[in-house]
C-alpha positions as CSV (number, residue, x, y, z in Angstrom):
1,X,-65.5,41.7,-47.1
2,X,-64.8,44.1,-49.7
3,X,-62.8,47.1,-49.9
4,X,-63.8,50.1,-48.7
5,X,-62.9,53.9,-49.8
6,X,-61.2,54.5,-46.8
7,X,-59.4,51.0,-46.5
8,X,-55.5,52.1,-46.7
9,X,-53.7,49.7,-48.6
10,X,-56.3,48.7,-51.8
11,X,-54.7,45.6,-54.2
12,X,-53.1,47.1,-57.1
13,X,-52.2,50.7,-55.4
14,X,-49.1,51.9,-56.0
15,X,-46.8,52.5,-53.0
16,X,-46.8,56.5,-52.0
17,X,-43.3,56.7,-50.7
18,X,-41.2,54.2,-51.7
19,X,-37.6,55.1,-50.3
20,X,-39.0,55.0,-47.1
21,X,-40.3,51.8,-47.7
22,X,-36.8,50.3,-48.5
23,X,-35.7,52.3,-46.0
24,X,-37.9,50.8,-43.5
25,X,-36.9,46.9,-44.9
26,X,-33.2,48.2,-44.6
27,X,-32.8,49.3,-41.1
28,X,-35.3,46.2,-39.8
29,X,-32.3,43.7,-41.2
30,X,-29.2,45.3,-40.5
31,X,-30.3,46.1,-36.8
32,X,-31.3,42.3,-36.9
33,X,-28.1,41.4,-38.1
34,X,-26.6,44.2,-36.6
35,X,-27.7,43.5,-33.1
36,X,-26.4,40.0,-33.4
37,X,-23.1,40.5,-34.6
38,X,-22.8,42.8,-31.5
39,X,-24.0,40.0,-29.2
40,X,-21.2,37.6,-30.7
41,X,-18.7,40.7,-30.9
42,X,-18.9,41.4,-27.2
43,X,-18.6,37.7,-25.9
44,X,-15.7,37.2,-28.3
45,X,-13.8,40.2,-28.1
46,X,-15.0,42.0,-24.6
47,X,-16.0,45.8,-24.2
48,X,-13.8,46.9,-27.2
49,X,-15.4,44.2,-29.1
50,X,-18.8,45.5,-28.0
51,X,-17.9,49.2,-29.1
52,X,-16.4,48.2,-32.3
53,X,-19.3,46.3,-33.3
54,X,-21.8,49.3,-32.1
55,X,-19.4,51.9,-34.4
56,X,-20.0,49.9,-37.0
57,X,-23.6,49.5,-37.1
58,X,-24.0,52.5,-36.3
59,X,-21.9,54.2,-39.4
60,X,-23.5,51.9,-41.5
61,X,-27.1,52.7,-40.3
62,X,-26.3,56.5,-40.6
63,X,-24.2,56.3,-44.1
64,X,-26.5,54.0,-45.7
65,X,-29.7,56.1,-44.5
66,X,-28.7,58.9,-45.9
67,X,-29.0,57.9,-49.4
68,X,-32.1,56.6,-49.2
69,X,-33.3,60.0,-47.0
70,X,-31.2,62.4,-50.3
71,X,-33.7,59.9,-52.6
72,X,-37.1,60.6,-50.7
73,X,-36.2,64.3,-50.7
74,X,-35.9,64.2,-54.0
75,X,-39.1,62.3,-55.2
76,X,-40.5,65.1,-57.1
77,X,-38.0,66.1,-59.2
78,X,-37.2,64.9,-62.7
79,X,-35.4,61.6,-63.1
80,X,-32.4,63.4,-64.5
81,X,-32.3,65.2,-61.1
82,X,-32.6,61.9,-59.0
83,X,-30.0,60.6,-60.9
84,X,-27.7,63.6,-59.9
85,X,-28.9,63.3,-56.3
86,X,-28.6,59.6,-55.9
87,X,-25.0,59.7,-57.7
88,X,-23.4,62.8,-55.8
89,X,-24.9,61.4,-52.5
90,X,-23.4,58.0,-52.8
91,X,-19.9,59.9,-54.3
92,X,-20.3,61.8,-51.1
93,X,-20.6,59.1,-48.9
94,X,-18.1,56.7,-50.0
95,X,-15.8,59.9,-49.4
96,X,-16.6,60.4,-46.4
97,X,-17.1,57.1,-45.1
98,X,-13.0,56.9,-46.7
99,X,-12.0,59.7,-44.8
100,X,-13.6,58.8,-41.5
101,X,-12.1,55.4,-41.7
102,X,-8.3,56.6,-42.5
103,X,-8.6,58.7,-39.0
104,X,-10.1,55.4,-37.5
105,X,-7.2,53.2,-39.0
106,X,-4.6,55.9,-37.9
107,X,-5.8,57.0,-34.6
108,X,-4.1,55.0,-31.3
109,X,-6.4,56.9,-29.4
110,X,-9.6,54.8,-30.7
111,X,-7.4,51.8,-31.1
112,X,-7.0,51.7,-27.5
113,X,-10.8,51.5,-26.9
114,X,-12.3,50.2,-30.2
115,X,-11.7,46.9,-31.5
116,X,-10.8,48.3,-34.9
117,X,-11.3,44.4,-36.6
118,X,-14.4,44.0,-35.1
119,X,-15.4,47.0,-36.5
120,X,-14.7,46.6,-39.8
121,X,-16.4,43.0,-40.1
122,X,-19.3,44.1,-38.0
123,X,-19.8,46.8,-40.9
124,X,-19.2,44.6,-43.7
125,X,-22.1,42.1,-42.0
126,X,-24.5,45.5,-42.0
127,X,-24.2,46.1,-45.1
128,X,-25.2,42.8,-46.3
129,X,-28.0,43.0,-44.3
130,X,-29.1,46.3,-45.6
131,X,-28.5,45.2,-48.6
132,X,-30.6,42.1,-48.4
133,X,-33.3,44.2,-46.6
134,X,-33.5,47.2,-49.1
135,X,-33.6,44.2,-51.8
136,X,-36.4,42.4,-50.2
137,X,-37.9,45.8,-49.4
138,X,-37.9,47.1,-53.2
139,X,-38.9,43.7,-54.6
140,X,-42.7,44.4,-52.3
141,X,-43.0,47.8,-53.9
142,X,-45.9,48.0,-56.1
143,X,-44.2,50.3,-58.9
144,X,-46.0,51.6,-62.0
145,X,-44.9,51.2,-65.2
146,X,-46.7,54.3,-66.3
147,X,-47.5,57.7,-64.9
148,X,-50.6,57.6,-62.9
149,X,-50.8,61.3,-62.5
150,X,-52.1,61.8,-66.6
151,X,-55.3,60.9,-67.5
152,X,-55.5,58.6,-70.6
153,X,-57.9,61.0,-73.3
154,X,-59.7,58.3,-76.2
């Protein structure tokens, strides 16, 4: 059966939104993984295990989104300016992600209801997952290696 005009995925089309895409691939592994290490957390290290582990998915769902979300906002702007965006929002994050994490580290009041190691190795797990799932993602992207917005004049 061939093709038709209106079929929505034709071979050789180049994919329309493709932050989204590996944003998509991202969050399906690290809630995978994600979910998982939560399982394991909460059998091995009871309710502050299970907490921990759901802090840390959930900062690394939330920090790691964002990038890819500041990247699809800024689709239509010049590669100089996606550059700029994809730099100050991953500069931005890493901050903040620091600073959040100091109060964490420092604060007996979460301490006393988080598991504070589980977090941090739940976390680390995420974001090898994400990782591996915005890799996978990216490497089903059909990307051109041209413009396909200018027509080629003879």
């Amino acid at each position: 059966m061939a093709p038709t005009a209106h079929s929505p995925k034709l071979a050789g089309q180049a994919t329309k939104h493709p932050a989204l895409a590996m944003l998509r691939g991202a969050l399906i592994a690290a809630l995978v993984v994600g979910v998982n290490a939560t399982a394991v957390s909460a059998v091995a290290a009871g309710l502050p295990g299970l907490w921990g582990a759901l802090l840390g998915l959930l900062m690394v769902i939330v920090f790691s989104g964002a990038g890819l979300i500041a990247l699809h906002l800024s689709r239509k702007t010049s590669p100089t300016m996606q550059l700029a965006v994809a730099m100050a929002s991953y500069t931005g994050r890493i901050a903040v992600f620091g600073g959040l994490l100091a109060v964490a580290l420092s604060s007996d009041a979460l301490a006393a209801h988080v598991n504070l190691t589980v977090l941090g190795l739940v976390a680390l797990v995420v974001v090898m997952g994400w990782m591996a799932g915005e890799i996978w993602a990216w490497s089903r992207l059909r990307v051109p290696i041209y413009d396909l917005d200018k027509e080629v004049t003879a």
